[in-house]
KETOR-461575 format. One record per residue (C-alpha): residue number from 1; chain; x negated, z, y negated. Coordinates in nm, 2 decimals. Each point is the difference from the previous one (the first is absolute). Layout:
# residues N
+-----+-------+--------+--------+--------+
:   n : chain :      u :      w :      v :
+-----+-------+--------+--------+--------+
: NUM :     A :      X :      Z :      Y :
...
+-----+-------+--------+--------+--------+
***
This chain:
# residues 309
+-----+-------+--------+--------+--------+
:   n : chain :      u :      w :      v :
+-----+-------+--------+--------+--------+
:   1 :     A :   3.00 :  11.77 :  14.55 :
:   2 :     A :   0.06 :   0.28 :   0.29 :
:   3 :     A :   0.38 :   0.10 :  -0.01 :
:   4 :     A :   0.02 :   0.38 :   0.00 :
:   5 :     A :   0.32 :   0.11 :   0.06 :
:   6 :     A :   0.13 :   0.34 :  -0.17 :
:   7 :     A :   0.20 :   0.20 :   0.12 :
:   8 :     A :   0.31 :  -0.02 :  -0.17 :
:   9 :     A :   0.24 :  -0.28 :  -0.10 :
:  10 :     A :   0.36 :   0.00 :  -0.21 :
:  11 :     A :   0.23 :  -0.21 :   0.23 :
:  12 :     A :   0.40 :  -0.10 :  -0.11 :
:  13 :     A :  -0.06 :   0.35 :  -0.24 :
:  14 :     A :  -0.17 :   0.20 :   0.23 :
:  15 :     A :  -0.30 :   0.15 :   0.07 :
:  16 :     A :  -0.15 :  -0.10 :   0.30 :
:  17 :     A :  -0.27 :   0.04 :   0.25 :
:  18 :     A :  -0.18 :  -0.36 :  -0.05 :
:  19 :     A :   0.01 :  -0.04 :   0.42 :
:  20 :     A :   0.38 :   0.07 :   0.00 :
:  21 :     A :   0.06 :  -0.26 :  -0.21 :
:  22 :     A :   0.15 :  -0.27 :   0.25 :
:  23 :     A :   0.10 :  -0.40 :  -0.07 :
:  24 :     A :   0.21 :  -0.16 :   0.28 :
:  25 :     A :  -0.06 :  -0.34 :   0.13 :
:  26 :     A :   0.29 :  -0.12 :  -0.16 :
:  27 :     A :  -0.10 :   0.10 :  -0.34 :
:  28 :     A :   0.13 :  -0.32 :  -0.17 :
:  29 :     A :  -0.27 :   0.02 :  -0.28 :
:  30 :     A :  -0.25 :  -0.04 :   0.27 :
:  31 :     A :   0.14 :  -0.33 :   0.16 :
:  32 :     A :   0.11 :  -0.16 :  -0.35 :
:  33 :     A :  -0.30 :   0.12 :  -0.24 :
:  34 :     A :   0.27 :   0.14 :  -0.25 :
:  35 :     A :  -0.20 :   0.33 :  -0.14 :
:  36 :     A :  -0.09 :   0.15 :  -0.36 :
:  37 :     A :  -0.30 :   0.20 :   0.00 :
:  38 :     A :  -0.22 :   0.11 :  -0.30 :
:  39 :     A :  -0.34 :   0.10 :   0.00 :
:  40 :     A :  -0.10 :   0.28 :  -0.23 :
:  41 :     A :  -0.32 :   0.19 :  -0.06 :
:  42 :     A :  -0.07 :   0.35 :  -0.11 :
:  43 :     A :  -0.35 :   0.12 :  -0.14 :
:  44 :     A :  -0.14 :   0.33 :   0.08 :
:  45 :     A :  -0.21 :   0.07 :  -0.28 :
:  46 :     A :  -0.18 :   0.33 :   0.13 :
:  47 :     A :   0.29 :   0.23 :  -0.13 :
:  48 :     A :   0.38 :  -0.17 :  -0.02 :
:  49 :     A :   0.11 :  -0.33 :   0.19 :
:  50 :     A :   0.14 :  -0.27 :  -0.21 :
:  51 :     A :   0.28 :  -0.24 :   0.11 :
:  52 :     A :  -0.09 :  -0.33 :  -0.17 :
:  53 :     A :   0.35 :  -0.19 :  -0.11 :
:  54 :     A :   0.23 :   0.17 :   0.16 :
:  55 :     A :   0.28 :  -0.12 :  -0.16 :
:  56 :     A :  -0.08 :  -0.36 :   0.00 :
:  57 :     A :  -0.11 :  -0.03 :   0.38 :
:  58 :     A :   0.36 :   0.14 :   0.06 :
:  59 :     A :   0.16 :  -0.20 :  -0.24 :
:  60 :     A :  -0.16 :  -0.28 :   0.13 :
:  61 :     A :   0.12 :   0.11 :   0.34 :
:  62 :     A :   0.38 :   0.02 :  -0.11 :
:  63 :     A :  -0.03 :  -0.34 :  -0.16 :
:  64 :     A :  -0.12 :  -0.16 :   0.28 :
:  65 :     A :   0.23 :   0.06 :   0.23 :
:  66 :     A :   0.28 :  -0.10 :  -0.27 :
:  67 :     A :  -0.15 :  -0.33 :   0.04 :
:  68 :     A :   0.10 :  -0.01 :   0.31 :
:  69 :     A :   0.33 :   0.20 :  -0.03 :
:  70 :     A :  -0.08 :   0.28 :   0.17 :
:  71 :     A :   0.10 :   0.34 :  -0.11 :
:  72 :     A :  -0.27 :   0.26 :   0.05 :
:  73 :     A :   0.22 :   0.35 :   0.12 :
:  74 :     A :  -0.18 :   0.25 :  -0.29 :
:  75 :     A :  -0.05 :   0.02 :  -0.35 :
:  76 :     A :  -0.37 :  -0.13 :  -0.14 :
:  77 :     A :  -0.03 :   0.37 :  -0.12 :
:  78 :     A :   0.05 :   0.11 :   0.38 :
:  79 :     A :  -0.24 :  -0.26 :   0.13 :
:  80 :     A :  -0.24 :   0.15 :  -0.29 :
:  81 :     A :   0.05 :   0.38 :   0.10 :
:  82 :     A :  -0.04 :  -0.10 :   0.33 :
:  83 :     A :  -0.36 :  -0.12 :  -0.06 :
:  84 :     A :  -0.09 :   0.30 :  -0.17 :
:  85 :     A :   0.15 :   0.20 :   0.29 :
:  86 :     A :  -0.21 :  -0.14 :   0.28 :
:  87 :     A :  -0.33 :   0.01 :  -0.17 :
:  88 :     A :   0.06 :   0.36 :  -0.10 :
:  89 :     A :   0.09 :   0.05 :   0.37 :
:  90 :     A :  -0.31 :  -0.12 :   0.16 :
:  91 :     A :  -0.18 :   0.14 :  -0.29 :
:  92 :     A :  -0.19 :  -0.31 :  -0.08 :
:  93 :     A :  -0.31 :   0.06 :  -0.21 :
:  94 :     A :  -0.16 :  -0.34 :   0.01 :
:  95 :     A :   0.01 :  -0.29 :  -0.11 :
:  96 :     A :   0.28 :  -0.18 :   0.21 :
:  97 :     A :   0.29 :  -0.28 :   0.04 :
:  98 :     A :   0.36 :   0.02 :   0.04 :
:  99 :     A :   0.26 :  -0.25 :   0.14 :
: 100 :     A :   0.36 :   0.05 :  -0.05 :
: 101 :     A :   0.19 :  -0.27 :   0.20 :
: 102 :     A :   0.36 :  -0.14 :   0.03 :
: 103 :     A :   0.11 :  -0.16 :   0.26 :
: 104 :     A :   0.30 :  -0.03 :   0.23 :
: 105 :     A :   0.06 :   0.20 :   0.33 :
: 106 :     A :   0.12 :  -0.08 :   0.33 :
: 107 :     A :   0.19 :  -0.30 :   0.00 :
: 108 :     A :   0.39 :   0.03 :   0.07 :
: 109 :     A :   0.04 :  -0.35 :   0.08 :
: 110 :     A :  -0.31 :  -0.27 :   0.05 :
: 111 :     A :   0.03 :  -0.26 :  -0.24 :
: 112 :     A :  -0.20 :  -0.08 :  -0.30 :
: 113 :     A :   0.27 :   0.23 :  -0.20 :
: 114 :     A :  -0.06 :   0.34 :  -0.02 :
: 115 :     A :   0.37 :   0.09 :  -0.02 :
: 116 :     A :   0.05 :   0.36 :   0.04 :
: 117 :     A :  -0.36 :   0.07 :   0.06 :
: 118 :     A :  -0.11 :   0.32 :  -0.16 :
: 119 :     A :  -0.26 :  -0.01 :  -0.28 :
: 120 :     A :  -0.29 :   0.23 :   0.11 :
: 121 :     A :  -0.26 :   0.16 :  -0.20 :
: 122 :     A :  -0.39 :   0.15 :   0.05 :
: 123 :     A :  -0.27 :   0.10 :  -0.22 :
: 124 :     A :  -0.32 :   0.08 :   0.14 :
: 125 :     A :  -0.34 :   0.04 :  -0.12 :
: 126 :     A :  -0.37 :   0.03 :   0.11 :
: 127 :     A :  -0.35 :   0.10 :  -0.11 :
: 128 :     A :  -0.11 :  -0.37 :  -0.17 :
: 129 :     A :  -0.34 :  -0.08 :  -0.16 :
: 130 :     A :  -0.12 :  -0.37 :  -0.06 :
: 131 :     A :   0.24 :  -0.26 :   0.13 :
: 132 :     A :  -0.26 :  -0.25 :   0.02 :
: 133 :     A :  -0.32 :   0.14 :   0.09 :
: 134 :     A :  -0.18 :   0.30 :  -0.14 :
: 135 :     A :  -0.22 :  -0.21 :  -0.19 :
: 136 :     A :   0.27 :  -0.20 :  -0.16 :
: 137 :     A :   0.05 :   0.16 :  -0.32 :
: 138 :     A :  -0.35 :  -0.03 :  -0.11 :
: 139 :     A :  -0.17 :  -0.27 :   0.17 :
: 140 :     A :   0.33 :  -0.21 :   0.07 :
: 141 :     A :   0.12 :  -0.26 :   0.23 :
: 142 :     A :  -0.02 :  -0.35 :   0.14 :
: 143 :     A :   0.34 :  -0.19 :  -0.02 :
: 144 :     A :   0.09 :  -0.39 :   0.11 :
: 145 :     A :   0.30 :  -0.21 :  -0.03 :
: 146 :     A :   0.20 :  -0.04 :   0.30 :
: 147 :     A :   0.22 :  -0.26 :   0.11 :
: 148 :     A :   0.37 :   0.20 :   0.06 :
: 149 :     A :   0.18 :  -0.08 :  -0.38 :
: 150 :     A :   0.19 :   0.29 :  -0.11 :
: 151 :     A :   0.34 :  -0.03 :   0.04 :
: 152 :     A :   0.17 :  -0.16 :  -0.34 :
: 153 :     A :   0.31 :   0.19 :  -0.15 :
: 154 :     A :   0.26 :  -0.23 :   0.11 :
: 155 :     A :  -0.12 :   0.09 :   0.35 :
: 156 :     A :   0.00 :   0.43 :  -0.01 :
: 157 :     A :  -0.06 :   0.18 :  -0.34 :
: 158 :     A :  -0.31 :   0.12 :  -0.07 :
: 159 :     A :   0.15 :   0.27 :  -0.20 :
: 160 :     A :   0.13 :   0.23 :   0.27 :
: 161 :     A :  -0.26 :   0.18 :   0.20 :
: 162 :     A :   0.15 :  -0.12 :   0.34 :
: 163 :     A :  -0.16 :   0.02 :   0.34 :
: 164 :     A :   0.07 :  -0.34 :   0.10 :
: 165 :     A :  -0.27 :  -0.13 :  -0.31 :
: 166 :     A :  -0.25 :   0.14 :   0.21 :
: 167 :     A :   0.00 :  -0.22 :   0.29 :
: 168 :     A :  -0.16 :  -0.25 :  -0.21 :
: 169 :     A :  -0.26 :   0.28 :  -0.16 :
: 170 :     A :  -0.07 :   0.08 :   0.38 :
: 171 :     A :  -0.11 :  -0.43 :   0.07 :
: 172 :     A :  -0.24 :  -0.02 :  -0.33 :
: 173 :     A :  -0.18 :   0.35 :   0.10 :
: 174 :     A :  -0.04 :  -0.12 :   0.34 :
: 175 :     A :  -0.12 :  -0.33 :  -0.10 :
: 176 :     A :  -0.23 :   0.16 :  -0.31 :
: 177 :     A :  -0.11 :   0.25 :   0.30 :
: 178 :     A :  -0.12 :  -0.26 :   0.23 :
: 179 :     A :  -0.21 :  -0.16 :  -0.30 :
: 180 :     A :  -0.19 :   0.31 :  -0.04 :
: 181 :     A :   0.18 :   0.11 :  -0.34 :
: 182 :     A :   0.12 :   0.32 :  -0.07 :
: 183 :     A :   0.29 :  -0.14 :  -0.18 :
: 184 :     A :   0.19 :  -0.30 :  -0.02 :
: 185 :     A :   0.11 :  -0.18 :  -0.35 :
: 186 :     A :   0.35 :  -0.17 :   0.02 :
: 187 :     A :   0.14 :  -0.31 :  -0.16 :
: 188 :     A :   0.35 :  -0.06 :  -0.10 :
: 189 :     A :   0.26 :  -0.26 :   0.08 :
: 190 :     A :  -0.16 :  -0.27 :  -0.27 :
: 191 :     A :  -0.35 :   0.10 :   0.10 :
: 192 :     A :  -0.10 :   0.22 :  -0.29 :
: 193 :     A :  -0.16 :   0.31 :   0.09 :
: 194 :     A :   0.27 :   0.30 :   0.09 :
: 195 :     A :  -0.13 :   0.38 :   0.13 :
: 196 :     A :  -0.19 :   0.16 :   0.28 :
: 197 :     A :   0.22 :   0.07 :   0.27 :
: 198 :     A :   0.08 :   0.36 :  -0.11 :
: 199 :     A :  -0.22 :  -0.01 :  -0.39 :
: 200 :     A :   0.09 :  -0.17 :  -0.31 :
: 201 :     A :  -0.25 :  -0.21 :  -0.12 :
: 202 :     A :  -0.23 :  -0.01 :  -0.36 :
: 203 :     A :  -0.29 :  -0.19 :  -0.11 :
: 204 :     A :  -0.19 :   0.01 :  -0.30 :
: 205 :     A :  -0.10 :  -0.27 :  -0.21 :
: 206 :     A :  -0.20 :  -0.02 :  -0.35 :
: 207 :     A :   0.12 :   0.34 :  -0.11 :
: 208 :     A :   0.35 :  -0.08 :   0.12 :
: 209 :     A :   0.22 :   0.17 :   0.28 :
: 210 :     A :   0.15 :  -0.21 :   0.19 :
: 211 :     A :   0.29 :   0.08 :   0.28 :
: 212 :     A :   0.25 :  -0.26 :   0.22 :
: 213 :     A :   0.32 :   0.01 :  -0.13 :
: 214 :     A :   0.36 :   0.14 :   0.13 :
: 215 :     A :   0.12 :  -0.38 :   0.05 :
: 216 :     A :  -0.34 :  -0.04 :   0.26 :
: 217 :     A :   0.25 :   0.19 :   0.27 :
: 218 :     A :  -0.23 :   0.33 :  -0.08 :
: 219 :     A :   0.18 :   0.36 :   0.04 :
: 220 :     A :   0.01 :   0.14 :  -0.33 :
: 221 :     A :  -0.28 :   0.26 :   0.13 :
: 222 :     A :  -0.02 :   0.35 :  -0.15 :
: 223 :     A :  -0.33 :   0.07 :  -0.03 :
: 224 :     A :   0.02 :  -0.38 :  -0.20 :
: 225 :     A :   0.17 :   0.11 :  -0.24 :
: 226 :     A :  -0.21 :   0.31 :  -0.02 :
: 227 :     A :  -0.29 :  -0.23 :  -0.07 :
: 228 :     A :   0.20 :  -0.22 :  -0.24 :
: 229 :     A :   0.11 :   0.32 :  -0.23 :
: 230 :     A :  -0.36 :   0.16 :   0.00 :
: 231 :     A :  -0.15 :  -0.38 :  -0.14 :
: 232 :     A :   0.26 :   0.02 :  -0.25 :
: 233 :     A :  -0.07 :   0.33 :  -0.11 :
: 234 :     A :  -0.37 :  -0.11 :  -0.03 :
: 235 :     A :   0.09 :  -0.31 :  -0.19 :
: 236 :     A :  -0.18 :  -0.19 :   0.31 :
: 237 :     A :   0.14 :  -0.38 :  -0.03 :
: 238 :     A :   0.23 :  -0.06 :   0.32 :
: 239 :     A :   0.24 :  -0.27 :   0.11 :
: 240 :     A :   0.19 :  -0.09 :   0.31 :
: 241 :     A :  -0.01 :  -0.32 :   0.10 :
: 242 :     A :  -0.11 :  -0.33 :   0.29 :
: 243 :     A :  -0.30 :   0.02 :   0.15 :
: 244 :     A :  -0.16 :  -0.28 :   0.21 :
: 245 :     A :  -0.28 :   0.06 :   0.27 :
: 246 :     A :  -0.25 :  -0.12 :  -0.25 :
: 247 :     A :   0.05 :   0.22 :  -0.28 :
: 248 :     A :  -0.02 :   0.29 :   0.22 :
: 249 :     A :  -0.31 :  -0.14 :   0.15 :
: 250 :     A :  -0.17 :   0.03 :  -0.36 :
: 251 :     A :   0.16 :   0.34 :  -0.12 :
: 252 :     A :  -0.25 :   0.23 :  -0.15 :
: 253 :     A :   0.18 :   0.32 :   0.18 :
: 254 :     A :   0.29 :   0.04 :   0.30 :
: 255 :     A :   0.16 :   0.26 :   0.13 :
: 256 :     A :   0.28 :   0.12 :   0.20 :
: 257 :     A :   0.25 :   0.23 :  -0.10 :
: 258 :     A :   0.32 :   0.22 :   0.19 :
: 259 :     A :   0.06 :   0.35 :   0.13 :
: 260 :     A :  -0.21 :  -0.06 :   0.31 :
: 261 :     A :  -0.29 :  -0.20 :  -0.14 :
: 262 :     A :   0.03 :   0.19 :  -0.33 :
: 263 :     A :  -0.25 :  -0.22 :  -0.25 :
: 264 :     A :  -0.23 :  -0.20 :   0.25 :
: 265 :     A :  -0.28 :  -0.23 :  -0.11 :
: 266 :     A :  -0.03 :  -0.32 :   0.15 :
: 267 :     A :  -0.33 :  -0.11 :   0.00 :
: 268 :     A :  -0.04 :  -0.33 :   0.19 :
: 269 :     A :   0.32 :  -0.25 :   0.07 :
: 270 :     A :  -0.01 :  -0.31 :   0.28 :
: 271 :     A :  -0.43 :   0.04 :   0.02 :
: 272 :     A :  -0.01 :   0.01 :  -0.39 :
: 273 :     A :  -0.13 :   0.31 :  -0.17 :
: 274 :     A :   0.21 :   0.11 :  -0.31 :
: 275 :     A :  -0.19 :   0.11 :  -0.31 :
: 276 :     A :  -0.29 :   0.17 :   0.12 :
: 277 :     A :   0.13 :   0.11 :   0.33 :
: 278 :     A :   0.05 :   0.34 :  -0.15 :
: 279 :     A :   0.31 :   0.18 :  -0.11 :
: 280 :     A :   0.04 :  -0.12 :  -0.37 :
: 281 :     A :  -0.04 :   0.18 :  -0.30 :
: 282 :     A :   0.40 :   0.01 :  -0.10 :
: 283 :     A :   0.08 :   0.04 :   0.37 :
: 284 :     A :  -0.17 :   0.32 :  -0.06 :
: 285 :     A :   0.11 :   0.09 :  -0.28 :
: 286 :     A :   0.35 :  -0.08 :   0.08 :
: 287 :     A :  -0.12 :   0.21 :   0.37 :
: 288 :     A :  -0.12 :   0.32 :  -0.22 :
: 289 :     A :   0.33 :   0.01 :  -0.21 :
: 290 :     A :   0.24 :  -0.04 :   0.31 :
: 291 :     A :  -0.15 :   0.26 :   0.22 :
: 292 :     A :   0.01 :   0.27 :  -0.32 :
: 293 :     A :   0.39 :  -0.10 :  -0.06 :
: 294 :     A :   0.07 :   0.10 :   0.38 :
: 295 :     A :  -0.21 :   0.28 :   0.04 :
: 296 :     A :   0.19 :   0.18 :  -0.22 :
: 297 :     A :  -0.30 :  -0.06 :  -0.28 :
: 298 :     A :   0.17 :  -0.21 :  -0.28 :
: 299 :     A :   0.23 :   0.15 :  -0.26 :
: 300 :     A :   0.07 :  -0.35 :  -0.07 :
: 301 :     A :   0.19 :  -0.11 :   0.35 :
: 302 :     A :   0.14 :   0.35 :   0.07 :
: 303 :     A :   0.34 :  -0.15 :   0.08 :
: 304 :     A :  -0.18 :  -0.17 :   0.28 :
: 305 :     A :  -0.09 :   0.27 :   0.21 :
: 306 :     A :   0.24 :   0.29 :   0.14 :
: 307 :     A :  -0.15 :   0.35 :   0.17 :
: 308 :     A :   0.09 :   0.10 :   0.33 :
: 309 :     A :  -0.09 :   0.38 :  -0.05 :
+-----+-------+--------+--------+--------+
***
């Protein structure tokens, strides 16, 4: 998608002008891929915008960067108001995305230890429609397996939210690109099937719901567990566990899910069409109920939601 800058940013607890917002060179985060970012949504629903999760993205954010023992210089509820602060200040009314980000300043010393390094902070956000194509959400996407293994727990934890995880999302888009998909599938350490680069991944088989588990080196995706409360609450048989290339190659219904993607069929995988090559019945379904809860629409997931004005 185009990036549309606003025009306002919240910077170390300030307000800022999003073009005086400087990094230097040295910025150690930069040269050592050390960083904590989040991404969020917020829903304009024709009359109040809706922060989806607040709480947990931060949360998430905090405990991320305890994984790698850093201290983040604020509160959660600071980083939280802070959100609410910069969309108020560009007076967002649309649908948009917003990334808060940790990550350490201009070095002191170079060295693969931060040492006194300050702990910066940012939270932007910009107009955001359909992450992967305008189309996506109804008439879905065509995925394939790439070659780049995710990287196994005893490696970097898949739990934190970390920039460096990404350099290995960056190789299996690429390669997923260059094949003519718009999205690529990955496989974990043992083979098994893992995530999207940036999605969580579901598939549907004989009535069942069916999503890779936390031990497949997966982040514990919001929006997951969004779709894993909603099947419980319609008494929709789930489970988490292994899945192999072939039993993905046979489900009845796939889809992506995360903050980004939000619930994305996936309609063909590797040159085989899944189901009918349409979005699925219960990817609808589970589609209809989602987009209510953070719109603001659902009584039900209230807690999920938090207005801006």
């Amino acid at each position: 998608m185009a990036f549309e800058k606003t025009e306002w940013i919240w910077h170390n607890g300030e307000i800022k002008k999003w073009d005086d917002a400087r990094l230097s060179i040295a910025t150690w985060s930069l040269h050592y891929g050390v960083a904590f970012f989040e991404g969020i949504r917020a829903y304009w629903n024709g009359s109040q915008l809706f922060v989806v999760r607040l709480k947990d993205h931060v949360k998430r954010m905090f405990d991320s960067a305890k994984i790698y023992g850093v201290t983040i210089p604020y509160k959660p509820e600071e980083i939280e108001r802070a959100v609410l602060e910069v969309l108020k200040k560009n007076n967002i009314k649309t649908t948009c995305y917003i990334r808060p980000i940790a990550y350490f300043g201009e070095m002191k010393a170079l060295g693969l230890h931060p040492g006194q390094t300050p702990v910066d902070v940012g939270i932007f956000t910009i107009p955001f429609g359909r992450y992967l194509g305008p189309d996506a959400l109804e008439k879905g996407i065509k995925a394939c397996i790439t070659t780049w293994r995710k990287a196994p727990p005893f490696c970097l934890p898949p739990e934190a939210k970390c920039s460096a995880n990404y350099a290995n999302s960056y190789l299996n888009s690429l390669e997923a690109a260059k094949a003519g998909y718009e999205e690529a599938l990955l496989l974990d350490n043992q083979g098994f099937i893992c995530e999207g680069p940036g999605e969580n991944f579901f598939m549907v088989k004989n009535g069942e719901l069916i999503t890779t588990p936390r031990h497949s080196s997966i982040l514990n995706g919001v929006t997951r567990d969004c779709i894993l409360r909603i099947a419980k609450d319609e008494k929709i048989p789930s489970a988490e566990k292994d899945l192999t290339r072939g039993e993905v190659y046979v489900a009845d219904e796939a889809f992506f899910t995360g903050t980004a993607g939000e619930v994305t069929p996936i309609t063909g995988i590797d040159g085989r069409i899944i189901g009918d090559g349409k979005a699925g019945k219960m990817t609808k379904k589970l589609q209809e109920i989602y987009f209510d809860a953070v719109n603001g629409k659902s009584t039900k997931y209230k807690e999920w939601v938090t207005p801006v004005y």
